[in-house]
C-alpha positions as CSV (number, residue, x, y, z in Angstrom):
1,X,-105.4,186.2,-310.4
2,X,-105.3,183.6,-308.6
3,X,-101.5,183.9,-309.4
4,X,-99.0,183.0,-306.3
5,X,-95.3,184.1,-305.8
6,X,-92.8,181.1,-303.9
7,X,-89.9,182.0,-302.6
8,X,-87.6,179.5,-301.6
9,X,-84.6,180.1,-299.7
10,X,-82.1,177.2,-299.3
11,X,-78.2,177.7,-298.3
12,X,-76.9,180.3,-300.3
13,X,-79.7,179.8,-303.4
14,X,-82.8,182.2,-303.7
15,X,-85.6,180.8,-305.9
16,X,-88.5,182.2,-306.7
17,X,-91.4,181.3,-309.1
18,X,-94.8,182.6,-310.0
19,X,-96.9,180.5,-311.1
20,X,-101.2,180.2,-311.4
21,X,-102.9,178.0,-308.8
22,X,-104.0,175.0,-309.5
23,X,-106.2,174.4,-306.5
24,X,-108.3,178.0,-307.9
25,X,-108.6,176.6,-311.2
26,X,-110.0,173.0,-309.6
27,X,-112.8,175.3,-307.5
28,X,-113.8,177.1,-311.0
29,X,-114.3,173.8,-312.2
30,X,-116.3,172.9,-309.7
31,X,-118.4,175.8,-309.3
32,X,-118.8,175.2,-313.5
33,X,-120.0,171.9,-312.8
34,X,-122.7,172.8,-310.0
35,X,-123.8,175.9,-312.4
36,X,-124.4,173.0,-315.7
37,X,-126.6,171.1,-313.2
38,X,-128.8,173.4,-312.0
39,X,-129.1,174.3,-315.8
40,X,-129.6,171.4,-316.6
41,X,-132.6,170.8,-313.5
42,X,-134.4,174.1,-314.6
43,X,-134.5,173.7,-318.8
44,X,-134.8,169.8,-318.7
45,X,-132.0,169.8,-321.6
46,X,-128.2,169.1,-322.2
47,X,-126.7,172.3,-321.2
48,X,-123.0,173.6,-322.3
49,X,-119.9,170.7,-320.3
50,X,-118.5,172.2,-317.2
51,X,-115.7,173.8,-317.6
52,X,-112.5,171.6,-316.9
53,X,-114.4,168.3,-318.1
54,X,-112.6,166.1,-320.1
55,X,-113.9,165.8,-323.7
56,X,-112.6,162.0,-324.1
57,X,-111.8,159.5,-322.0
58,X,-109.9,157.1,-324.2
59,X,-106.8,155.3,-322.7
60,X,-104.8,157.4,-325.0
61,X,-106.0,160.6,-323.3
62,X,-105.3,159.3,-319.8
63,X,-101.9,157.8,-320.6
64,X,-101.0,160.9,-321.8
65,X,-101.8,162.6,-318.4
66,X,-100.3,160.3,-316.6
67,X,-96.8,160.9,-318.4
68,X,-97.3,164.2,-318.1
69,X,-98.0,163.8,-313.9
70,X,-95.5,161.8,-314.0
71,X,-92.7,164.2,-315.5
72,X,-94.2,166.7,-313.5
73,X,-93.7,164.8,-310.3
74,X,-90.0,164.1,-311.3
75,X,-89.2,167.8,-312.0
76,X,-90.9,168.6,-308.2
77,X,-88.5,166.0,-306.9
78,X,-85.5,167.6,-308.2
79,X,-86.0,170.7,-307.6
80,X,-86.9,170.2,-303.4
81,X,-83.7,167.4,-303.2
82,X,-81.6,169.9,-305.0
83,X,-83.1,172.6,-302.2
84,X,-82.7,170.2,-299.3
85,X,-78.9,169.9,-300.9
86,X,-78.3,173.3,-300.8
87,X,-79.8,173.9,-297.2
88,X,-77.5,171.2,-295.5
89,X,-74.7,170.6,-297.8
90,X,-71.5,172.7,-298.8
91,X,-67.9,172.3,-299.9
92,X,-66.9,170.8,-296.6
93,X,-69.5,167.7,-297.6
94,X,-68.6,164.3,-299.8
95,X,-70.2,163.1,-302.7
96,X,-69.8,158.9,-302.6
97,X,-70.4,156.2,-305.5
98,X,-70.5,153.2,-303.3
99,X,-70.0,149.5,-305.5
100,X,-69.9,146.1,-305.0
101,X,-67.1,143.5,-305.9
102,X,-69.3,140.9,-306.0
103,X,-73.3,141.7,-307.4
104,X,-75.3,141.7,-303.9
105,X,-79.2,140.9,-303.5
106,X,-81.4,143.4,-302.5
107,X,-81.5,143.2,-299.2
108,X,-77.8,142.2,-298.5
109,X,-77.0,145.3,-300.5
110,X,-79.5,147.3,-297.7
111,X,-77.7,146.2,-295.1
112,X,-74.2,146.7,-295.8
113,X,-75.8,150.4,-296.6
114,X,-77.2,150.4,-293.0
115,X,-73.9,148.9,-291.7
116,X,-71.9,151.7,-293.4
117,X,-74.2,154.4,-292.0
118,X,-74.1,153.1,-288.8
119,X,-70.1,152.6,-288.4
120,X,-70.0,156.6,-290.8
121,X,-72.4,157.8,-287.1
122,X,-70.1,156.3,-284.3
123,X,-67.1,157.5,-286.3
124,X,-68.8,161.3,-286.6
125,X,-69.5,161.4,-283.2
126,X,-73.7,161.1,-283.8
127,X,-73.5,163.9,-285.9
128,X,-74.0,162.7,-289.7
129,X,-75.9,164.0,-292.1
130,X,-76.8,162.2,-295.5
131,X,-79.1,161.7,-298.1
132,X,-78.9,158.4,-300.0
133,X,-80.4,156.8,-303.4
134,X,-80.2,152.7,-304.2
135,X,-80.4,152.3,-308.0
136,X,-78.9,149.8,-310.8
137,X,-76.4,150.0,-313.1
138,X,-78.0,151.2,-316.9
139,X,-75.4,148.6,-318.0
140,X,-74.7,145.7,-316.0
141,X,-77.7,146.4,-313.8
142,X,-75.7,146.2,-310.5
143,X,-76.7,147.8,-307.6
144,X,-74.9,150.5,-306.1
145,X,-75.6,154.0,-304.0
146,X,-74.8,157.2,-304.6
147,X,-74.5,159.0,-301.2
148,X,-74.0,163.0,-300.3
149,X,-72.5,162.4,-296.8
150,X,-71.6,165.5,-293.7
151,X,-69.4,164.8,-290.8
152,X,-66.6,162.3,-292.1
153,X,-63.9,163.2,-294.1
154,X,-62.2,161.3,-297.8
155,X,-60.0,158.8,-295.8
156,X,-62.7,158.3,-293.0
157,X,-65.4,157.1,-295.8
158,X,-63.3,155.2,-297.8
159,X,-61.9,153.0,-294.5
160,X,-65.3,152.1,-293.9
161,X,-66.7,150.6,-297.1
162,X,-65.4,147.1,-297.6
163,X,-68.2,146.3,-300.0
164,X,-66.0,147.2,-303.0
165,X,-64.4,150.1,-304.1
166,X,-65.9,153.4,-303.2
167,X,-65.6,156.8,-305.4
168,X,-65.6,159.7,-303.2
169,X,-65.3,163.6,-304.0
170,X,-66.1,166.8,-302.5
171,X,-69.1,168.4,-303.2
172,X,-68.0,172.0,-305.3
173,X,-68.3,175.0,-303.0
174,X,-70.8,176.5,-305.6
175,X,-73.8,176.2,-303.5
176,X,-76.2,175.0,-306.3
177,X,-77.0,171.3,-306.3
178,X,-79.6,170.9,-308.8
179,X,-77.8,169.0,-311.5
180,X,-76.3,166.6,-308.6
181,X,-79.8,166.3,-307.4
182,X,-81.0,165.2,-311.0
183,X,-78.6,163.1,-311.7
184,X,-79.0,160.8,-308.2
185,X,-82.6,160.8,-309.0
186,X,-82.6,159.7,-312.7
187,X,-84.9,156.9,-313.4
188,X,-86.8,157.1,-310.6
189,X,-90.4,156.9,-310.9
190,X,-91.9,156.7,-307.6
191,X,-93.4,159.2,-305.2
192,X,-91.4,161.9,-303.7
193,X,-90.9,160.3,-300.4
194,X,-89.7,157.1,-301.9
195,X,-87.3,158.2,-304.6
196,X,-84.6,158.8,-302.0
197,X,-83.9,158.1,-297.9
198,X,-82.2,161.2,-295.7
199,X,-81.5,161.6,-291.8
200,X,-83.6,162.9,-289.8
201,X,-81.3,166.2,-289.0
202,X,-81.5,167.9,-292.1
203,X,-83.2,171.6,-292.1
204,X,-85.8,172.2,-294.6
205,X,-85.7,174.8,-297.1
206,X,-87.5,178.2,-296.1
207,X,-90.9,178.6,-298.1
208,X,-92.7,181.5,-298.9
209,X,-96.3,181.4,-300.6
210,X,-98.2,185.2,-301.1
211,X,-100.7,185.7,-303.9
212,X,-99.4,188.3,-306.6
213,X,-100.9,189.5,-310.2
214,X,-100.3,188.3,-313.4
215,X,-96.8,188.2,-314.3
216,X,-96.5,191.4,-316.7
217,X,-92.1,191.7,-316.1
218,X,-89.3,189.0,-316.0
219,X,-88.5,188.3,-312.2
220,X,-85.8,191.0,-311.3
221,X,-82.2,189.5,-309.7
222,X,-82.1,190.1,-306.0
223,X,-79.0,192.5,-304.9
224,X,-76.1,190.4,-304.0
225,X,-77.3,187.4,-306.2
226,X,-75.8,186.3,-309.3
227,X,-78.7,185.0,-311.8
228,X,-77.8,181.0,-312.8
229,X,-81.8,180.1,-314.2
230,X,-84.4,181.5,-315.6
231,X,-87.8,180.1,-317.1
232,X,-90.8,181.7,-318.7
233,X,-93.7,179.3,-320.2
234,X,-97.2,180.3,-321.1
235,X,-99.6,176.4,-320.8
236,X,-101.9,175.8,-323.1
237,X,-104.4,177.8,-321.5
238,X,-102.7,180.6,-321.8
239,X,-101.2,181.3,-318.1
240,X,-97.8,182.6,-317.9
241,X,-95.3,180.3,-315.3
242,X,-91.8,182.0,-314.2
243,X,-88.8,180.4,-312.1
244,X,-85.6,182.3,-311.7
245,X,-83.2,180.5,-309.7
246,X,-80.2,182.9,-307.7
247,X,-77.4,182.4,-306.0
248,X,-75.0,184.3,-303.6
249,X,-71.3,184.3,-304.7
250,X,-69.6,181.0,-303.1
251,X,-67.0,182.0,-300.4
252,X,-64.1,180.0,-299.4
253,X,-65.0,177.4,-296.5
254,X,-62.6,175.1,-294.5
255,X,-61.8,171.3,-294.9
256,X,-64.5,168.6,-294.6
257,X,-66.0,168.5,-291.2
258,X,-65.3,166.2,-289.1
259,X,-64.7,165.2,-285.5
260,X,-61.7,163.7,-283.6
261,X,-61.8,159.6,-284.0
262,X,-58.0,158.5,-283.5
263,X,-57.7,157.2,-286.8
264,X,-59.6,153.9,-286.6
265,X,-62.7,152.4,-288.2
266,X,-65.0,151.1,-285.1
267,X,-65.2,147.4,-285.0
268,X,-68.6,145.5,-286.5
C-alpha cells in the first residue's frame, strides 16, 4: 500500500484500474524532506537528498516532464470523454462532421456553431444533448466541428446546417466510445475542461475509489461482461498499474430519438 482500486461505471462499460497513489507518494516525500532537515540542524553537515528530490534541474529534465504531464493529461482526457460518451450516448445518438463552404473566422465559425445548437434545441423540444470539439483541418487548416449530438434525427441535423455540407452517422450500438473519444480530441493540448464544450444535462460517470493491496492477479472479468482492454505496466519505480476495460453485450435499441416537430427547420 497505498494502492487504490477505481471503478468506473459508464452506460453499459465497467472499468476498473488499480493503480499506486500519487498523493501517498507526495507525503513520503515530504516527510523525507522534513526528516533531511532536522538531520541536517542536529549534525551541522550535508545529510543523504530527500527522497523524491530531483537530482538535475536542466531544461532538458523539465521538458521532459512536461511531455510526459502532458501525455498523461491527454490519456486522462480520453478516457473520462470516452466515459461521459458512454454514460449519455447510444445507437439512437449521431455522430456529425460539420464543414464550411467558404473558410470562416474564428468567431463567425462560433456562431454559426451556437446558431446550430440553438435551432438543433427548439427543434428537440429543449431536450438536446451534445458534446462538441472546434479544431482545424491537418491539411488545409480549415475549421470545422465534430459533434456527438441526442434528440434530433439524420434528416433533422442535416436541414439545419447551411454552413456547408454536413457528414452525419449513427453512433454503433457497441456502447464503447473510447476510440471516438480519441479521435475528436486529437491534437488538443489544453486542459481538460477546455479541450471540448458539452450541455449541461449530461450524467456523469459513476466513480468508485477504495484502497486495496498490491496487485498480485490480473483483474478478473465481471460476470455478464465481455473483456475489450486490458493493461499491466510496472513505472520505473517499480509499482505495478492495471486497467481492464468491460463491457455488457450491446442489445438492440430503437431509432434515433427524437420528438415531434412537423417537419420544418425553425426560422433564424
Amino acid at each position: 500500500m497505498p494502492y487504490y482500486r477505481r471503478t468506473v461505471k459508464a452506460g453499459s462499460i465497467v472499468t476498473v484500474e488499480v493503480y499506486h497513489s500519487i498523493k501517498e507518494r507526495r507525503a513520503i516525500h515530504e516527510r523525507s524532506a522534513e526528516r533531511g532537515a532536522a538531520c541536517r540542524a542536529k549534525r551541522g553537515t550535508q545529510c543523504r537528498a530527500p527522497l523524491g528530490a530531483s537530482r538535475s534541474s536542466g531544461t532538458r529534465d523539465g521538458a521532459l516532464r512536461r511531455a510526459k504531464a502532458g501525455l498523461y493529461n491527454a490519456m486522462t482526457a480520453e478516457r473520462y470523454l470516452g466515459h461521459l460518451l458512454a454514460e449519455n450516448f447510444d445507437g439512437r445518438d449521431l455522430f456529425l462532421t460539420l464543414g464550411y463552404a467558404k473558410a470562416p473566422s474564428p468567431a463567425n465559425a462560433k456562431a454559426a456553431l451556437s446558431r446550430f445548437l440553438r435551432d438543433a434545441r427548439k427543434l428537440a423540444g429543449g431536450a438536446l444533448k451534445y458534446v462538441h470539439v472546434t479544431e482545424r483541418g491537418e491539411r488545409g487548416g480549415r475549421l470545422h466541428h465534430h459533434v456527438v449530438l441526442g434528440g434530433l434525427t439524420m434528416d433533422q441535423a442535416a436541414q439545419l446546417w447551411t454552413a456547408g455540407r454536413p457528414t452525419i452517422s449513427p453512433l454503433d450500438a457497441s456502447g464503447d466510445y473510447t476510440a471516438l473519444a480519441r479521435y475528436m480530441l486529437k491534437g488538443k493540448k489544453t486542459g481538460k475542461k477546455t479541450r471540448y464544450a458539452r450541455s449541461h444535462n449530461l450524467k456523469e460517470p459513476h466513480v468508485t475509489v477504495t484502497p486495496c493491496k498490491r496487485p498480485r492477479k490480473p483483474i478478473p472479468t465481471r460476470k455478464g461482461t465481455v473483456s475489450v482492454y486490458y493493461l499491466q505496466t510496472a513505472t520505473e519505480s517499480g509499482h505495478i498499474r492495471q486497467e481492464h476495460r468491460m463491457i455488457h453485450p450491446p442489445v438492440a435499441v430503437g431509432p434515433p430519438r427524437s420528438r415531434p416537430c412537423g417537419g420544418a427547420a425553425p426560422s433564424r
